[in-house]
Short mmCIF file of the C-alpha atoms (twelve columns), coordinates in Angstrom:
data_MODEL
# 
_entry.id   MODEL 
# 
loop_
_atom_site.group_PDB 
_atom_site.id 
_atom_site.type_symbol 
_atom_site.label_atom_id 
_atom_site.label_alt_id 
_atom_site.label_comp_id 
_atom_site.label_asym_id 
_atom_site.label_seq_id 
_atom_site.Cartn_x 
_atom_site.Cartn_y 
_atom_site.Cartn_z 
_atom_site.pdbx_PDB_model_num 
ATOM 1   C CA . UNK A 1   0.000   0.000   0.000   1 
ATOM 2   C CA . UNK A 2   1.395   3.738   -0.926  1 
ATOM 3   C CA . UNK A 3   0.320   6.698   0.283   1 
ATOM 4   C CA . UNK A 4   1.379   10.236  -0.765  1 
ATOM 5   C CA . UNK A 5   2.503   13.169  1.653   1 
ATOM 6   C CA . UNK A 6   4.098   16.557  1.959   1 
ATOM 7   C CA . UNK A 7   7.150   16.568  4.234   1 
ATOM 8   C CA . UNK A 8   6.308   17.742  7.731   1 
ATOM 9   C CA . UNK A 9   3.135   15.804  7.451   1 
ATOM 10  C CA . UNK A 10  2.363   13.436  10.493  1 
ATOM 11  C CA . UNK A 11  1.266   9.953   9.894   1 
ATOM 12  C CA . UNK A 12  -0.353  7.272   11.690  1 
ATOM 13  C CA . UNK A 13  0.493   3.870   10.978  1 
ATOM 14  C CA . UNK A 14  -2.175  1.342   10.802  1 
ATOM 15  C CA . UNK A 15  -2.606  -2.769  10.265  1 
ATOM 16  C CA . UNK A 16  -5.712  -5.298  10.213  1 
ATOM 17  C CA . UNK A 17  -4.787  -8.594  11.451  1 
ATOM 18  C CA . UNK A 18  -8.053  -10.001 10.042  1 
ATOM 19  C CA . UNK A 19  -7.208  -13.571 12.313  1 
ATOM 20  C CA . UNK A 20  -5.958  -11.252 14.932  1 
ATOM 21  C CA . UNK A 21  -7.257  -12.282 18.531  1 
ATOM 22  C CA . UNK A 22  -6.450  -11.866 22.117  1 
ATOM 23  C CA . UNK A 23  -3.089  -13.902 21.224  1 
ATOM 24  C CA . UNK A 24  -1.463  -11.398 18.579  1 
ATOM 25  C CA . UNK A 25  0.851   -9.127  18.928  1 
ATOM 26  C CA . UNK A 26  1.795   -6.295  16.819  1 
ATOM 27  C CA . UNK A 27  5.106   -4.325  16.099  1 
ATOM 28  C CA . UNK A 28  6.400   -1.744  13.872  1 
ATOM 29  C CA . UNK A 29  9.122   -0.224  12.762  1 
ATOM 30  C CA . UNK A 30  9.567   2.627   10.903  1 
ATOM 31  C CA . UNK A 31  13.085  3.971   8.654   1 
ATOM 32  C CA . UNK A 32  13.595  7.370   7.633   1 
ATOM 33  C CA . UNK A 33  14.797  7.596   3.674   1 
ATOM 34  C CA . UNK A 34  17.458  10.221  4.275   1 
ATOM 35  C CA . UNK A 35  19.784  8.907   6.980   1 
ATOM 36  C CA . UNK A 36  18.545  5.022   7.342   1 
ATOM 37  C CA . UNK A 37  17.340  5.100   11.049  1 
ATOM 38  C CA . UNK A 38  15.036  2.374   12.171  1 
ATOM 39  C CA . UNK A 39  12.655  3.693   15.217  1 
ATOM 40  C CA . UNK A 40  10.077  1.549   16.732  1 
ATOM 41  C CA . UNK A 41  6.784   2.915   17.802  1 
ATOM 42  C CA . UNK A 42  4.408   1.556   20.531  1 
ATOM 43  C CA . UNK A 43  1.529   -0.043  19.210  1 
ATOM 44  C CA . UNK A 44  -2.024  -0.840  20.466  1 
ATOM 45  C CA . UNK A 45  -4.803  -2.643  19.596  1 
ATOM 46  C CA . UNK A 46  -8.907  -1.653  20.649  1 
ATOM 47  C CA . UNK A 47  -10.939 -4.531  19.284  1 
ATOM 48  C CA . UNK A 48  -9.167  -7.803  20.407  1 
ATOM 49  C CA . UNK A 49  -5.946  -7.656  18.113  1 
ATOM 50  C CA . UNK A 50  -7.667  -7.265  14.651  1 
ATOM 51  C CA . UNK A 51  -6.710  -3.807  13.885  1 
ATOM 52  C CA . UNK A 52  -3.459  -1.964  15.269  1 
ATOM 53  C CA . UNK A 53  -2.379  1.495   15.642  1 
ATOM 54  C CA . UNK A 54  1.070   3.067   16.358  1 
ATOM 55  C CA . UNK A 55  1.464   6.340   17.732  1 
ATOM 56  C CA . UNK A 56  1.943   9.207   15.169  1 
ATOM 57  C CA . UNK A 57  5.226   10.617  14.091  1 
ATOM 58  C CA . UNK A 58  6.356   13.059  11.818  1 
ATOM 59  C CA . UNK A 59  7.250   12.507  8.134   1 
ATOM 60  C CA . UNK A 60  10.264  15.596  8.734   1 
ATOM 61  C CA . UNK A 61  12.017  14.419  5.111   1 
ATOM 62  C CA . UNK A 62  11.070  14.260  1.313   1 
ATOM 63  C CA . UNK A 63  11.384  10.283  0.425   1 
ATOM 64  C CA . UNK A 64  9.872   6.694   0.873   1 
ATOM 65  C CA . UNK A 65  9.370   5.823   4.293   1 
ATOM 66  C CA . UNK A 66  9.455   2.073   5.336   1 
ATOM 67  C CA . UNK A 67  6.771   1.234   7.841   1 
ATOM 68  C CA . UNK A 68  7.948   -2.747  9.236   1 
ATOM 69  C CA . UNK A 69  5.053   -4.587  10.819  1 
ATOM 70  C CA . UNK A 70  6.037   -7.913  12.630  1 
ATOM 71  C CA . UNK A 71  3.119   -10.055 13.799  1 
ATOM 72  C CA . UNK A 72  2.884   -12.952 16.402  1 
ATOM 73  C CA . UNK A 73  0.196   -15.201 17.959  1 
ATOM 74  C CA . UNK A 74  -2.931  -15.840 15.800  1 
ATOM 75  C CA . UNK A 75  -2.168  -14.015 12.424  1 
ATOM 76  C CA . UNK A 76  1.447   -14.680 12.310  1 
ATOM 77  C CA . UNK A 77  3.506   -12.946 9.766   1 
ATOM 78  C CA . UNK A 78  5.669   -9.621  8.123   1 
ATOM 79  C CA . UNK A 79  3.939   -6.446  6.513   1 
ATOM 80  C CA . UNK A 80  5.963   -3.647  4.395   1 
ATOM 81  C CA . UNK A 81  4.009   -0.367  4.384   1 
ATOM 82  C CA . UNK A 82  5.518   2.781   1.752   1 
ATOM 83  C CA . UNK A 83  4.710   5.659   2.578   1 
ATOM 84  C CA . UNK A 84  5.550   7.833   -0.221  1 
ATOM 85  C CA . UNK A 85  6.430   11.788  0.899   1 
ATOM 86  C CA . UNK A 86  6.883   14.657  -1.382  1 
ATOM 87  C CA . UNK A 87  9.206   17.381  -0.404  1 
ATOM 88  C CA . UNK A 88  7.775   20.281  1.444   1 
ATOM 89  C CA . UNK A 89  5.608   22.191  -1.922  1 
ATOM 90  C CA . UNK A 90  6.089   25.592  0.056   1 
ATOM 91  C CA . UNK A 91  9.952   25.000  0.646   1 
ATOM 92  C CA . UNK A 92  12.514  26.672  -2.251  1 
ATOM 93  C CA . UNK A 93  15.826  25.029  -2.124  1 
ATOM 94  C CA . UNK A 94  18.492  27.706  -0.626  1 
ATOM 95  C CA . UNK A 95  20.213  29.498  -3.727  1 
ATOM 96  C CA . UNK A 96  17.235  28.945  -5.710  1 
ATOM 97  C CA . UNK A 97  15.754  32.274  -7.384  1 
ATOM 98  C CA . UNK A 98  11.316  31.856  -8.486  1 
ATOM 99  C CA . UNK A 99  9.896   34.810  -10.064 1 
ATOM 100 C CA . UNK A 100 6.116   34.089  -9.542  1 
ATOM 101 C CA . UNK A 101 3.910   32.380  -6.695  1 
ATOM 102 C CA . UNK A 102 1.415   29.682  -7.254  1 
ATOM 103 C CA . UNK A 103 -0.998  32.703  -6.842  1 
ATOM 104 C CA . UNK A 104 0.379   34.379  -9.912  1 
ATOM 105 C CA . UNK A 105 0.293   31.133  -12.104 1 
ATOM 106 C CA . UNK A 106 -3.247  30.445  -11.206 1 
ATOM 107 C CA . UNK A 107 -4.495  34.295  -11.551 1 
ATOM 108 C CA . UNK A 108 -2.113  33.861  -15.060 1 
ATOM 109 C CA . UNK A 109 -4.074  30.656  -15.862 1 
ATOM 110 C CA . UNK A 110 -7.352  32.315  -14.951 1 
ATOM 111 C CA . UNK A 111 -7.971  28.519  -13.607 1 
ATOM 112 C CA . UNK A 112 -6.431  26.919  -10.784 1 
ATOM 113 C CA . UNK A 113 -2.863  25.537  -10.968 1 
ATOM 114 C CA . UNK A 114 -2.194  22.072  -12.399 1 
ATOM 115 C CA . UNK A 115 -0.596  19.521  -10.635 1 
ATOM 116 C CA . UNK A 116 3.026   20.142  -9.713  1 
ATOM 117 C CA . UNK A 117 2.816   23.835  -10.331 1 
ATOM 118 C CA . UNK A 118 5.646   24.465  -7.789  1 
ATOM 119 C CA . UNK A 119 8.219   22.658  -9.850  1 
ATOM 120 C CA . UNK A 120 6.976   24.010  -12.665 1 
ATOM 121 C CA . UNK A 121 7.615   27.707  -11.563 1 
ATOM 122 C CA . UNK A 122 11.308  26.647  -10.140 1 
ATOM 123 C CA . UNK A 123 12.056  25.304  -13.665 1 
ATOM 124 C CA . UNK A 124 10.251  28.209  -15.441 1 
ATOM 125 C CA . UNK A 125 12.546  30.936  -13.634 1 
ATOM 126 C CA . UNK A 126 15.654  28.717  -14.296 1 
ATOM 127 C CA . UNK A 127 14.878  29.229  -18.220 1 
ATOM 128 C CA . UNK A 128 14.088  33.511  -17.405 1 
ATOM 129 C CA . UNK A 129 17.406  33.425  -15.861 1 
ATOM 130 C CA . UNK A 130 18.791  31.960  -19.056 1 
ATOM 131 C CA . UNK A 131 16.546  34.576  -21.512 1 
ATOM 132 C CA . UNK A 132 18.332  37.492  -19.125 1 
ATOM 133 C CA . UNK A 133 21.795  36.219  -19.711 1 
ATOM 134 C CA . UNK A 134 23.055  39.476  -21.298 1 
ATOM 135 C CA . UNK A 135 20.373  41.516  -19.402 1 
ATOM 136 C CA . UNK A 136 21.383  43.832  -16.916 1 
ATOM 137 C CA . UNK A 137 19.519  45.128  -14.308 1 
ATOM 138 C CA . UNK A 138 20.082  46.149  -10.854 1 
ATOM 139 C CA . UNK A 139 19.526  43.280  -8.068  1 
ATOM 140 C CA . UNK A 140 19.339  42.516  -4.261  1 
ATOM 141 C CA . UNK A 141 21.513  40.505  -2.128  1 
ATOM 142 C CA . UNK A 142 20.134  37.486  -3.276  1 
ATOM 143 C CA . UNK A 143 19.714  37.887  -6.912  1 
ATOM 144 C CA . UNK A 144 16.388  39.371  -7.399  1 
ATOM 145 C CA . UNK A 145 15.123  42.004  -9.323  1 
ATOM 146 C CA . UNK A 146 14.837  45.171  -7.046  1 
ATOM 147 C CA . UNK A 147 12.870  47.572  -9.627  1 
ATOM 148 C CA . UNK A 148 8.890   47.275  -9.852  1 
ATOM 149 C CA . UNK A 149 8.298   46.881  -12.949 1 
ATOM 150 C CA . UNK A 150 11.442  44.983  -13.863 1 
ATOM 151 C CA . UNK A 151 9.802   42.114  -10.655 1 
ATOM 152 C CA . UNK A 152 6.511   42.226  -13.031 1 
ATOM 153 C CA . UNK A 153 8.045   41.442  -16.336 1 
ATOM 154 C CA . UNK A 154 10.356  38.319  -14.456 1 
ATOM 155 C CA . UNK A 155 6.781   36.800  -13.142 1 
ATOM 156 C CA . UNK A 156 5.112   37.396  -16.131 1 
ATOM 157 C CA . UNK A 157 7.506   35.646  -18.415 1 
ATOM 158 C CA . UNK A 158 8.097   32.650  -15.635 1 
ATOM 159 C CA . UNK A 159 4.342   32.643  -16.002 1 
ATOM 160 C CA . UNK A 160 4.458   32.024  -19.570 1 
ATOM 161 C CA . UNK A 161 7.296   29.911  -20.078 1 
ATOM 162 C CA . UNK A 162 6.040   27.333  -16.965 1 
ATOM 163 C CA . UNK A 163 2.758   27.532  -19.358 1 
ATOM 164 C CA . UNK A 164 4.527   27.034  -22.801 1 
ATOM 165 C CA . UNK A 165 6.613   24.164  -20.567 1 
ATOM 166 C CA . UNK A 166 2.739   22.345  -20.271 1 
ATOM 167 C CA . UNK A 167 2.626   23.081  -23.793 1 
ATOM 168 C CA . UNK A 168 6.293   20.894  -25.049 1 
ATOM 169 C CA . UNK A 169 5.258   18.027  -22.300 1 
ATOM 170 C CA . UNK A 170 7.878   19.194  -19.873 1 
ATOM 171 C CA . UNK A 171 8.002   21.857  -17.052 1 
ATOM 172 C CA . UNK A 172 11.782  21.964  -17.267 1 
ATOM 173 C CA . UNK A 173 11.847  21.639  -21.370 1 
ATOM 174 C CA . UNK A 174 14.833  19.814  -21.169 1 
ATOM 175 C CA . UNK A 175 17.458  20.220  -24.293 1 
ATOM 176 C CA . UNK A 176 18.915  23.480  -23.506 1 
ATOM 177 C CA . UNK A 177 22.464  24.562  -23.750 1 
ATOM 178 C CA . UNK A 178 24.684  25.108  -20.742 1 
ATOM 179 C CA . UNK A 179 25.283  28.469  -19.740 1 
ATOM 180 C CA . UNK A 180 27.158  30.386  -16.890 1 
ATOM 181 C CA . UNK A 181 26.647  33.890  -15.464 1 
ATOM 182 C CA . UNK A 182 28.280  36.441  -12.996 1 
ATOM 183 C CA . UNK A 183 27.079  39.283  -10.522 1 
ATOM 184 C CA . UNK A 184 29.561  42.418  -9.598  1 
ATOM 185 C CA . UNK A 185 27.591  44.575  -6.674  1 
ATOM 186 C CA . UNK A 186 23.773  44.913  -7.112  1 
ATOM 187 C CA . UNK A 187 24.491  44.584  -10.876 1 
ATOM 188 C CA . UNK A 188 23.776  41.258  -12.765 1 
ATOM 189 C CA . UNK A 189 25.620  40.927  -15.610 1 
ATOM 190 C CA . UNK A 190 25.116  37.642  -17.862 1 
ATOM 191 C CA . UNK A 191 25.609  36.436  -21.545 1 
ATOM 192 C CA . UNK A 192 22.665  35.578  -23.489 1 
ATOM 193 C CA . UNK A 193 21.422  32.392  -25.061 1 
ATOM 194 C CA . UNK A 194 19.157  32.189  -28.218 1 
ATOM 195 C CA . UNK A 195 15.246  31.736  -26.712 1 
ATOM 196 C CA . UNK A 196 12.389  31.200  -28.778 1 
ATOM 197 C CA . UNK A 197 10.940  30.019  -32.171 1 
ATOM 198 C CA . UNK A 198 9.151   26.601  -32.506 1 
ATOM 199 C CA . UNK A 199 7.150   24.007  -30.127 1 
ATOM 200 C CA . UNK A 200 10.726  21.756  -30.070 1 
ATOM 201 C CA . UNK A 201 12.854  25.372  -28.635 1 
ATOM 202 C CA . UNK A 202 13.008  25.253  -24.425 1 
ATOM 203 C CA . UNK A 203 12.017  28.835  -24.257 1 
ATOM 204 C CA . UNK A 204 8.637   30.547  -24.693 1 
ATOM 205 C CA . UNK A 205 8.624   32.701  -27.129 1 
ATOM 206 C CA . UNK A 206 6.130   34.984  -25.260 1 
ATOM 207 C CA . UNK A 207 8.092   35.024  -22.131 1 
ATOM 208 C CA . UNK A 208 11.375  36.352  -24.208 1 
ATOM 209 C CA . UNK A 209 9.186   38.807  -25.495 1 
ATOM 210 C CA . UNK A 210 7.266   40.279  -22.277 1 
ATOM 211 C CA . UNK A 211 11.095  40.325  -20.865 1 
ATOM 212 C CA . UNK A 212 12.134  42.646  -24.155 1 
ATOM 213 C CA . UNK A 213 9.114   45.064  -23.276 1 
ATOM 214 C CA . UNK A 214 11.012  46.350  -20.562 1 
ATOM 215 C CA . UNK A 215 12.379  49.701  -20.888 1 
ATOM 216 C CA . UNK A 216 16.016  50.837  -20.824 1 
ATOM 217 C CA . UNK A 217 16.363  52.567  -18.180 1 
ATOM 218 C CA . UNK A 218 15.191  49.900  -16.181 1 
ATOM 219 C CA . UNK A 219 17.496  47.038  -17.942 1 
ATOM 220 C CA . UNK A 220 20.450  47.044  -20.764 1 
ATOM 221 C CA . UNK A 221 21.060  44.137  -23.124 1 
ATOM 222 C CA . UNK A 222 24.601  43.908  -23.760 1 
ATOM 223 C CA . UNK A 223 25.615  42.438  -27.764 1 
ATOM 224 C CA . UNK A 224 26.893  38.611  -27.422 1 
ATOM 225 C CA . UNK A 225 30.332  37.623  -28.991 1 
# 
């Protein structure tokens, strides 16, 4: 049996013993994905040793959890329980720059946000930050765009290319080049990389364009070599 959580969720596990009696005994043990620990839980039973319970505990990592039952008495026997945890969909990994919110994809979408909208957004910004590779424009501490309008255009066009990634069959739209940037001060400074054109290009050609609307006083586009 699999089940499907969000890190941080709390979980109770559960087992019918359906020749459970007043002879069966129940145990479990549970193993967190990330660092292998095996901790076992006290378990109880309220109808006679049919149907067990363990106390709660918290699913704290992304992962496949391993619940271990071990029976004895009447009903006799070994149970594996997955239980299948997503990582945390309102954690961004550290380092990790997203132009637009859930909110803004679904009030983009005029609908509400398809499955896996989170990742789609992270990937989305990762091809933005590839559009702006020979963009200037002036930044924060941690990378982002410190200028109204400039914040605007970046979620629009993550908007649209996390849309036009629905559109190719992939929210990352795999196949691009590799590329490599640099910051000096509250400046970014990057080199560009062709974005664009047909359904088989990674980028959206909308989002290069609402990123090109912007004026130039409020970003430069420096001439690749």
């Amino acid at each position: 049996m699999t089940d499907v959580y969000d890190a941080g969720d709390w979980h109770i596990p559960t087992l019918t013993v359906a020749e459970g009696d007043g002879t069966t005994a129940a145990a479990v043990t549970v193993t967190n994905p990330a660092t292998g620990a095996a901790t076992v839980l006290t378990t109880t039973s309220s109808d006679g040793g049919k149907t067990w319970e363990a106390a709660a505990y918290e699913l704290v990592v992304a992962g496949d959890w391993v619940e271990r039952w071990d029976v004895t008495g009447s009903g006799a026997g070994k149970q594996r329980l997955v239980v299948s945890v997503a990582p945390d969909p309102t954690a961004t990994a550290s380092g990790t720059r997203v132009y637009a919110t859930t909110t803004d994809y679904a009030n983009h979408l005029l609908t509400a946000c398809p499955p896996g909208a989170r990742r789609a957004l992270i990937a989305a910004s990762r091809r933005v930050d590839e559009m702006l590779l020979t963009a200037v424009y002036d930044v924060n501490a941690d990378s982002m765009p410190t200028d109204a309008e400039v914040t605007m255009a970046l979620r629009d066009a993550t908007c649209l290319q996390a849309e036009y990634g629905r559109f190719i069959g992939t929210a990352a739209a795999a196949g691009a080049p590799g590329v490599t940037s640099a910051s000096i001060g509250s400046v970014n400074v990057s080199r560009q990389q062709p974005a664009g054109g047909g359904p088989t290009s990674p980028y959206s050609a909308a989002a290069f364009a609402r990123l090109r609307e912007l004026p130039s006083d409020k970003i430069s586009w420096e001439v690749g070599t």
